[in-house]
C-alpha positions in Angstrom: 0.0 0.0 0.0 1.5 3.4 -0.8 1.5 6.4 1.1 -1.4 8.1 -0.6 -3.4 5.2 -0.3 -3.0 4.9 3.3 -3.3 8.9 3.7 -7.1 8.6 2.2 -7.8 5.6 4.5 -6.7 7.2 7.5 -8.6 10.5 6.2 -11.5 8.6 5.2 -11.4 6.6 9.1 -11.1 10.5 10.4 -14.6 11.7 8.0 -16.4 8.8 9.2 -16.1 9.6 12.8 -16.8 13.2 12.4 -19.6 12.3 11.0 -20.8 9.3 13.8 -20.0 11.9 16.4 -21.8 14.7 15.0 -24.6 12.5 14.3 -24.7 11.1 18.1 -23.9 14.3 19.3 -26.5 16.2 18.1 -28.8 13.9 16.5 -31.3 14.8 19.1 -31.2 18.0 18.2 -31.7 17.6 14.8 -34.0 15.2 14.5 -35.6 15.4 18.0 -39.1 15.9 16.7 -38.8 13.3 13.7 -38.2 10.4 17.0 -41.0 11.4 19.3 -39.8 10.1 22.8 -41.7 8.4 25.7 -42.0 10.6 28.2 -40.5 7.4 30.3 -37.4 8.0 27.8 -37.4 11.9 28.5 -37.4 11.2 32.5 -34.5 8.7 31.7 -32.6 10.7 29.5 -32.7 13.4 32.6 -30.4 11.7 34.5 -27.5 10.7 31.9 -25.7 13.8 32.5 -25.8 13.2 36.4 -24.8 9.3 35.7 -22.3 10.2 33.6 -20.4 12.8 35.7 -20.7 9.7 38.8 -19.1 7.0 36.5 -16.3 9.9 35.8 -15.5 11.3 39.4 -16.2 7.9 41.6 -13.4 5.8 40.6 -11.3 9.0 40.8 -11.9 9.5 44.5 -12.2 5.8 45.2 -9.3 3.7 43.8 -9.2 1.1 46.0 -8.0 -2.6 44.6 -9.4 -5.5 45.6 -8.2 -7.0 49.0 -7.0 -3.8 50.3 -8.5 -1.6 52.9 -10.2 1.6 51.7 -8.2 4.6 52.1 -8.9 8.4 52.7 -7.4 10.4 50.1 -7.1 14.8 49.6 -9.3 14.3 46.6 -12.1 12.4 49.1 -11.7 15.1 51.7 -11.6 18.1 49.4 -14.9 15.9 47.7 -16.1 15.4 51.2 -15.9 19.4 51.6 -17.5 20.0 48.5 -20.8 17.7 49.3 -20.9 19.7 52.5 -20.8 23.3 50.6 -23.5 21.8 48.2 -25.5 20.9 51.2 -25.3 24.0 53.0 -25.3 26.6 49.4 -27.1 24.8 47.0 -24.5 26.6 44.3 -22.7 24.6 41.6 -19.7 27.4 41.8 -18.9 27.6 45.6 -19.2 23.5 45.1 -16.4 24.2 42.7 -14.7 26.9 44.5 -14.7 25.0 47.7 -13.7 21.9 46.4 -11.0 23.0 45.0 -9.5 25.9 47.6 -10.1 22.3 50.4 -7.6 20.1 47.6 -4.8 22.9 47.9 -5.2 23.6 51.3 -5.0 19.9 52.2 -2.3 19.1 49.7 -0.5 22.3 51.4 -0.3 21.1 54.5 0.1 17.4 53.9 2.8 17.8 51.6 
């Protein structure tokens, strides 16, 4: 196979997932109305940002392998901190803030 030939291949490959991920990215936008959903589906489909964020930051803030004992991390801590700001503010941004300014703090003075 020459080089040209590969070069439209891997071009072609590159196109093709554009395309997929535009498609399943914003298919719902596009063709939302075409696909009439359940409202089952639409209560669902609610809580696939929320599930998605969990599957992302839980095996961050617990890595524990199989046979050991769990262990308490800065990232739980500053996490642990965070949940309590969300409790008491209700605020997306002072979760952030908090979470964060806890992380340093605690890396500060454990390192």
């Amino acid at each position: 196979m020459s080089d040209w030939q590969y070069d439209w291949y891997v071009l072609g490959a590159i196109a093709l997932l554009v395309l997929c991920s535009l498609l399943t990215r914003t298919g719902y936008f596009m063709f939302g109305d075409l696909l009439p959903l359940t409202e089952r589906m639409r209560r669902a489909l609610r809580y696939a940002p929320v599930a998605a964020l969990a599957a992302i930051i839980v095996p961050e803030l617990l890595p524990w392998a199989p046979g050991d004992s769990p262990q308490l991390t800065i990232k739980a801590l500053a996490s642990l901190i965070a949940v309590l700001v969300f409790i008491r503010t209700r605020n997306a941004v002072w979760v952030i803030v908090a979470g964060m300014l806890a992380f340093w703090l605690i890396r500060t003075v454990v390192a």
